[in-house]
C-alpha positions in Angstrom: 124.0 158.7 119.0 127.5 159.2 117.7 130.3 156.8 118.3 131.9 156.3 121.4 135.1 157.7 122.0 137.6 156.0 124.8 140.5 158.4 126.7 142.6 157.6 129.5 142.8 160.4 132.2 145.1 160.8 135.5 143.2 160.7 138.3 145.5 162.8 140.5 146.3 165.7 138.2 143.8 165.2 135.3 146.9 164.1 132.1 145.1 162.6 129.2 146.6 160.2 127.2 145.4 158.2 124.2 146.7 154.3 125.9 146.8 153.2 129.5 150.9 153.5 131.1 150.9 152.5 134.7 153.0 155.7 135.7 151.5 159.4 135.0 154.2 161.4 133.0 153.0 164.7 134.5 153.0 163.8 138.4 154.8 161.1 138.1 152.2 159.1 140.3 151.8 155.2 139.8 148.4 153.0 138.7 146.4 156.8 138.4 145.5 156.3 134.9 142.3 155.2 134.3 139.8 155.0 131.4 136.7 156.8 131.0 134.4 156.5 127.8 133.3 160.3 126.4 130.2 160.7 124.5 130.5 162.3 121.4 126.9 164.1 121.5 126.0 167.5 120.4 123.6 168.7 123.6 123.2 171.8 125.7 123.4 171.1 129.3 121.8 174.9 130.4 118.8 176.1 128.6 118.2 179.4 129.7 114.4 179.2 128.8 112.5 181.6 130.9 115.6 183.5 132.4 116.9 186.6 130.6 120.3 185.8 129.2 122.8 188.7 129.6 124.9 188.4 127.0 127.2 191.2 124.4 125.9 190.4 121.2 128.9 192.4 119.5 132.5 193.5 120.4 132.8 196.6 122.3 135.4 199.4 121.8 137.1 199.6 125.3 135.7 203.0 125.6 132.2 202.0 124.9 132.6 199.5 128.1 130.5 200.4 131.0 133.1 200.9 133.8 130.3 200.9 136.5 131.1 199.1 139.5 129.0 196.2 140.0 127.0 195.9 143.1 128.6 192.6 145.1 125.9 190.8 147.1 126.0 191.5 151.3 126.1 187.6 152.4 126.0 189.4 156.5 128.8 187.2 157.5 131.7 190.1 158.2 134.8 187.5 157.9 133.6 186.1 154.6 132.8 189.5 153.1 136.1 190.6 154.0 137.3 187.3 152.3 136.1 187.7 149.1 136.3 191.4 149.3 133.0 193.0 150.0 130.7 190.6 149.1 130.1 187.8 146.3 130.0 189.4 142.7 126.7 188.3 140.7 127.5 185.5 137.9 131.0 184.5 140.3 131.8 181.1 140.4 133.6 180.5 144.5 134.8 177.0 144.8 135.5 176.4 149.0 137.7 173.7 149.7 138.9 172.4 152.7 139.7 169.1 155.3 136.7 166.7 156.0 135.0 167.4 158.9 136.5 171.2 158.9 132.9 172.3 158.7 132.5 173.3 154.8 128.7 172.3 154.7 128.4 174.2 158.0 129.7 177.5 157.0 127.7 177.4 153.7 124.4 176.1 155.4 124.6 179.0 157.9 125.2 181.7 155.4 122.4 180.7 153.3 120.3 180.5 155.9 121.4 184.4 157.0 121.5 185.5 153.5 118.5 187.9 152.2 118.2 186.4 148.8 116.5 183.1 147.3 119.0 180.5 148.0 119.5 177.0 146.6 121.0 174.4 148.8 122.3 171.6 146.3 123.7 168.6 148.4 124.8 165.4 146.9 126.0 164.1 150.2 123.4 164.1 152.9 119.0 164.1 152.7 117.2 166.8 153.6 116.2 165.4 156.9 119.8 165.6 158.0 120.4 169.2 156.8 117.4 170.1 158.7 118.6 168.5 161.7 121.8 170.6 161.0 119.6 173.8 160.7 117.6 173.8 163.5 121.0 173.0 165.8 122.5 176.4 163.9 119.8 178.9 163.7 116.0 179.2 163.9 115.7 181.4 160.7 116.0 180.9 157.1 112.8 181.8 154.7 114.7 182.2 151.7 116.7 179.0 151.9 115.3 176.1 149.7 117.0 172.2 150.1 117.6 170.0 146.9 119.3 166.8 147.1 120.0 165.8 143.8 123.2 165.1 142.1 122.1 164.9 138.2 122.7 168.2 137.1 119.7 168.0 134.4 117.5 167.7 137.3 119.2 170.6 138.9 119.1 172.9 136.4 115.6 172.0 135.8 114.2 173.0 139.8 116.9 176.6 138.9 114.6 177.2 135.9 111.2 176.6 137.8 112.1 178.8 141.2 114.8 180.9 139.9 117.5 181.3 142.9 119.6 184.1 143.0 122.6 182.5 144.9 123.4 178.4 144.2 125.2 176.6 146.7 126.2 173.3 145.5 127.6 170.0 147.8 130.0 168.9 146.4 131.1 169.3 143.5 132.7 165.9 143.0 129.3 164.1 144.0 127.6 165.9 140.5 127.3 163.7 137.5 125.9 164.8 133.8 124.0 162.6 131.2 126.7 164.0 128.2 129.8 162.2 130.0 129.9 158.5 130.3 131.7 157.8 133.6 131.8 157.5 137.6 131.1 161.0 139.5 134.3 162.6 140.6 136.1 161.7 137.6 138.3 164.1 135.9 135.7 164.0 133.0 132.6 164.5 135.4 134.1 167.2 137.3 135.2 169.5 134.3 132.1 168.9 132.7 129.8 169.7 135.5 131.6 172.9 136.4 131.9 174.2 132.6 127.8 173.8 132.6 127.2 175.4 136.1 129.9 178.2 134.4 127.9 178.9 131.8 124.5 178.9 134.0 126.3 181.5 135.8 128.1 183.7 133.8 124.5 183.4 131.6 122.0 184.2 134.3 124.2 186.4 136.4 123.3 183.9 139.5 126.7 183.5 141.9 127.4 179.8 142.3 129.5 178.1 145.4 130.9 174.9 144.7 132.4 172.7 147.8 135.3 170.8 146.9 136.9 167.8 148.1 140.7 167.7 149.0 143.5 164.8 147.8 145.8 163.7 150.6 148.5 166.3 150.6 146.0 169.2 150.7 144.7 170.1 147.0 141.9 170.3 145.8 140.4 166.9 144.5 140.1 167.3 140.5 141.9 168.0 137.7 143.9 171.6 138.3 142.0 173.1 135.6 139.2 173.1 137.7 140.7 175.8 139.9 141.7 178.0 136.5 137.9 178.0 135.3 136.4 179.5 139.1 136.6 182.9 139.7 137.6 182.5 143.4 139.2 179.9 145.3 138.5 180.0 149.5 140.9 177.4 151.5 139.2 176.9 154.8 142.1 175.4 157.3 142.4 175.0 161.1 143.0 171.5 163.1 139.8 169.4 164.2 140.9 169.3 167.8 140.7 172.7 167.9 138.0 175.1 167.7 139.2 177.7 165.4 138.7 177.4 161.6 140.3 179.8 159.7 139.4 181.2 155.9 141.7 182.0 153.6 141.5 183.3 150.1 144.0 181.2 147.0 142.6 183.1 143.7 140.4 185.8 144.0 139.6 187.6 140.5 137.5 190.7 142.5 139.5 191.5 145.4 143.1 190.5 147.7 144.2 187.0 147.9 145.9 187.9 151.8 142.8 188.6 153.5 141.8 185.8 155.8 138.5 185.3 158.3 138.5 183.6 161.4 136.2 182.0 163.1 135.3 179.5 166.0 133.5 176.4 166.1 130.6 176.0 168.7 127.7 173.7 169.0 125.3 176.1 167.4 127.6 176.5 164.8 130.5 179.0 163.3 131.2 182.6 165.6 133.3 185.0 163.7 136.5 186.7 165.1 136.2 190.3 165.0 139.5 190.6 167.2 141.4 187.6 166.2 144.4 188.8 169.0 141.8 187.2 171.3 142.8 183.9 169.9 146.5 184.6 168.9 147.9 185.9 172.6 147.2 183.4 175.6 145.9 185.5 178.5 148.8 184.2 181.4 149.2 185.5 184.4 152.4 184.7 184.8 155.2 185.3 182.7 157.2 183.0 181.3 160.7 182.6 179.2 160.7 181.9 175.9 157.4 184.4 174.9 157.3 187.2 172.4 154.5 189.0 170.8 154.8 190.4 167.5 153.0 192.5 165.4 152.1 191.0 161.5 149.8 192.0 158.9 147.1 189.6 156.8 146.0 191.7 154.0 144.3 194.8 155.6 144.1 193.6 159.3 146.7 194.1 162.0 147.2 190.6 164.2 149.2 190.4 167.3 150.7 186.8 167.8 152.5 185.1 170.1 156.0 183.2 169.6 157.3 180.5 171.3 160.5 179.1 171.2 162.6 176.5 173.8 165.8 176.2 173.4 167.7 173.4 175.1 170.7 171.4 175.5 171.3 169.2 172.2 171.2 165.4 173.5 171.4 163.6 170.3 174.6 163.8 168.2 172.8 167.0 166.0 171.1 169.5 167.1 167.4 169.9 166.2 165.4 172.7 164.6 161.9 171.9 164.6 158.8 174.9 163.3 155.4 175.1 163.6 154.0 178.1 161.2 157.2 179.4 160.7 159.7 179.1 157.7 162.2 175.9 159.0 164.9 178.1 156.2 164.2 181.3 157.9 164.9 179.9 161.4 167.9 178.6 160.5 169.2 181.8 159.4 168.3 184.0 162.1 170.2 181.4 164.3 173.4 182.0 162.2 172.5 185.7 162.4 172.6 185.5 166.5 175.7 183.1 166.6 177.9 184.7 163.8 176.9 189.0 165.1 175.5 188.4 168.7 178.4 185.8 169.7 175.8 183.5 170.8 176.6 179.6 170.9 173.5 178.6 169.7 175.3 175.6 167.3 175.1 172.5 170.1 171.0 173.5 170.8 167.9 172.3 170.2 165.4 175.2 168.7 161.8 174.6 168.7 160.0 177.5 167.2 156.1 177.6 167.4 153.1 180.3 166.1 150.4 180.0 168.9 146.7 180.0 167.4 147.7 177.1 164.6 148.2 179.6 161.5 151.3 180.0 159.4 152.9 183.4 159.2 155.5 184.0 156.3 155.6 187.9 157.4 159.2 189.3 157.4 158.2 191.7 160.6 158.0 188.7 163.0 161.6 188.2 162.8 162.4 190.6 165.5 160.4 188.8 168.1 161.4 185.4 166.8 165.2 186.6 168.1 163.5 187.9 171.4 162.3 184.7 172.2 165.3 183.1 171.2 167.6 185.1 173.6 164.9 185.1 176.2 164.4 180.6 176.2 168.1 180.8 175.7 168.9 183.1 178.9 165.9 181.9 180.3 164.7 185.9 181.0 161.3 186.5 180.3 160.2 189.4 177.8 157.3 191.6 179.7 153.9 190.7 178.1 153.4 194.3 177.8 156.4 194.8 175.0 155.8 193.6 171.4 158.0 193.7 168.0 157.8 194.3 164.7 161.3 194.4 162.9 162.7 192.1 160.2 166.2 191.1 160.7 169.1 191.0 158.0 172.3 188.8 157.8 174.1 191.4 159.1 172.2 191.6 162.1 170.9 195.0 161.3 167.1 195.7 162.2 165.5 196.7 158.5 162.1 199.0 158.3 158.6 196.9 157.3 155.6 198.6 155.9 152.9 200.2 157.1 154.4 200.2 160.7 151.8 203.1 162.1 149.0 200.5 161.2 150.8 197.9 163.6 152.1 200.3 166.0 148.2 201.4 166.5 147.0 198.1 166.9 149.8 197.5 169.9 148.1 200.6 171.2 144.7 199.7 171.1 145.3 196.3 172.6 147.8 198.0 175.8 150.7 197.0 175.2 153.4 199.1 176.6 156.2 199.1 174.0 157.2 198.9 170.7 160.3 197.8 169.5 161.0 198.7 165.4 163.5 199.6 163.2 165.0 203.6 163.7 165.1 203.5 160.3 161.4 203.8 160.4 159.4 207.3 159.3 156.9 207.4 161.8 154.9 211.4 161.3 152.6 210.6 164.0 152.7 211.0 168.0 151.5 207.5 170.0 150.9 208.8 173.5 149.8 205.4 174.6 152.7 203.5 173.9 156.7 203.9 174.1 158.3 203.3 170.8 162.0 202.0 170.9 164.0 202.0 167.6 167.0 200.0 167.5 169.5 199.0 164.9 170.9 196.1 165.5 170.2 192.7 167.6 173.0 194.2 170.1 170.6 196.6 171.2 167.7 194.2 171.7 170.1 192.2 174.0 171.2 195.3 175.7 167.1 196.4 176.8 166.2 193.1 177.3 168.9 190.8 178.8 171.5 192.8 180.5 
């Protein structure tokens, strides 16, 4: 065996350096650095011994390339395939991160037990006892799902040789360790390493591999940031574990949109998906109440209808407050100096509390039309009919500006009964809606005036 070689990594963003320092040049973080012994051995971690290896032998003129569209695996699960964008691409490497207890290892055990290939399970974290306690509270199917908890990924690769999978799923990531690197599992070391052989088993083999990945305190994924660089897709799955809705978004995708997101909700039997997520996103009140607005936004492809909230109320402290929840704090504060400065509205000495019902964050320009609606309506205390929705982006100059693809939203306020439509007149709109009324305005004086007065 060759000599040993000593490094110092950063544990929070992955920084070698040659000495220990107790602060991290790079993030700046304090008592991170720590050492980890590399073994200087020449070894192959994937032996692709019975599997053909698809490989180019030779360069390729760009002509000569075959441009045919690869055929992306069905994994019968409508919000993830809309996710990664029709399916999971043979010899892709998806790493899913997310909160613990969000319900990673239960979206992954439930599509691998739906999913019509030979599937692996890999779990470092629980026995196969409790997965199959987990299995049998989710579904009564599975035939093509096989359990393996191991977390040396010799041993691994060794039951992928004898069974030949064609999907790997693989719990967690940061639980793996390899024989060719000489420190703790989760390391910086261990986790680069164990992803750079289970990349080359996949891009080799042309088997998709999912990785779970653990999370650091403020949110990213646990690991040097290289990690994220060397996967083809990265899948964030967020929601609040009081509540029952998960939702599924998409970082880096290599094969399709990074703004698509699924939704679904958790159950005791396991994950429903949304098909309508407006279900979620508009409260079904019988009443109305000041203070409500529903707008119309876009997530990649899909139209949403959400609901905004705002309450506006005397300031009792010495400043005024302006407090957001899935809303832009910056943005907020400048359609307030919009409404004071062009509407005349003394909204200076108040407290503003903004909110996005449903728990997700929209950064959408559209919504800013019924952010100012529910404004005016707290502020008035008038409520806006449940049957009229927006879709408008405000400027400084309180004029109402055009968004895109407004046909696509106005169509989705009509399928859903809504009423009216308020957008922008400067808005080309070729078609007839005969379902809805469509109101174009110019400028925040006009809202008041069909609203308020």
């Amino acid at each position: 065996m060759a000599k040993l070689k000593t490094s110092f990594f950063c544990q929070n963003c992955g920084s070698q350096y040659s000495k220990w320092q107790g602060q991290c040049n790079a993030c700046k973080e304090w008592n991170t650095v720590v050492e980890e012994v590399i073994e200087k051995e020449e070894k192959t971690s994937w032996k692709p011994a019975s599997i053909e290896v698809k490989k180019a032998t030779k360069p390729l003129k760009i002509a000569e390339i075959n441009t045919a569209q690869e055929v992306r695996m069905d994994t019968i699960d409508a919000e993830l395939n809309r996710v990664l964008g029709g399916g999971i691409v043979p010899g892709s490497l998806i790493l899913l991160g997310g909160e613990p207890g969000i319900g990673k290892s239960t979206l992954l055990l439930q599509i691998s037990l739906k999913l019509p290939y030979k599937t692996l399970y890999v779990s470092g974290e629980e026995s196969q006892k409790q997965i199959k306690m987990r299995a049998e509270r989710i579904t009564s199917t599975g035939d093509n799902c096989y359990i393996l908890t191991e977390t040396k990924t010799q041993n691994i690769f060794k039951q992928i040789q004898e069974m030949q999978p064609e999907i790997v799923i693989i719990d967690s990531i940061q639980t793996l360790h390899t024989d060719y690197i000489e420190s703790s599992p989760g390391s910086i070391s261990q986790i680069r390493e164990c992803t750079a052989e289970l990349i080359k088993f996949a891009k080799e083999t042309n088997v998709p591999v999912i990785l779970i990945g653990h999370i650091t305190k403020d949110g990213s994924i646990a690991g040097p940031k290289i990690l994220e660089h060397m996967v083809d897709t990265v899948l964030q799955f967020e929601g609040d574990r009081n509540h029952v809705y998960r939702i599924l978004r998409s970082l880096k995708n290599r094969f399709g949109s990074t703004a698509e997101l699924g939704i679904y909700e958790m159950q005791g039997s396991g994950l429903r998906e949304v098909s309508n997520p407006s279900e979620i996103l508009l409260s079904h009140r019988q009443e109305e109440l000041s203070g409500t607005a529903i707008a119309s936004t876009l997530e990649g492809m899909r139209p949403l209808m959400i609901e905004i909230q705002a309450l506006v109320s005397t300031a009792v402290y010495g400043t005024p407050q302006r407090s957001t929840t899935g809303y832009n704090a910056k943005r907020l504060n400048m359609l307030l100096a919009v409404l004071e400065k062009r509407a005349g509205f003394r909204l200076g000495t108040k407290d503003v509390f903004l909110n996005v019902t449903g728990g997700i964050s929209v950064d959408d320009p559209a919504i800013d039309l019924a952010v100012v609606a529910s404004i005016l309506s707290s502020n008035e205390d008038i409520a806006v009919s449940k049957e009229i929705c927006f879709a408008g982006e405000v400027g400084l100059s309180g004029e109402i500006r055009p968004v895109n693809r407004v046909e696509q939203r106005i169509q989705e306020a009509e399928k859903l009964g809504f009423a009216t439509i308020f957008i922008s007149k400067y808005n080309k709109i070729a078609t007839k809606y005969p379902g809805i009324k469509i109101v174009l305005v110019s400028k925040i004086e006009e809202i008041v005036d069909n609203l308020f007065v």
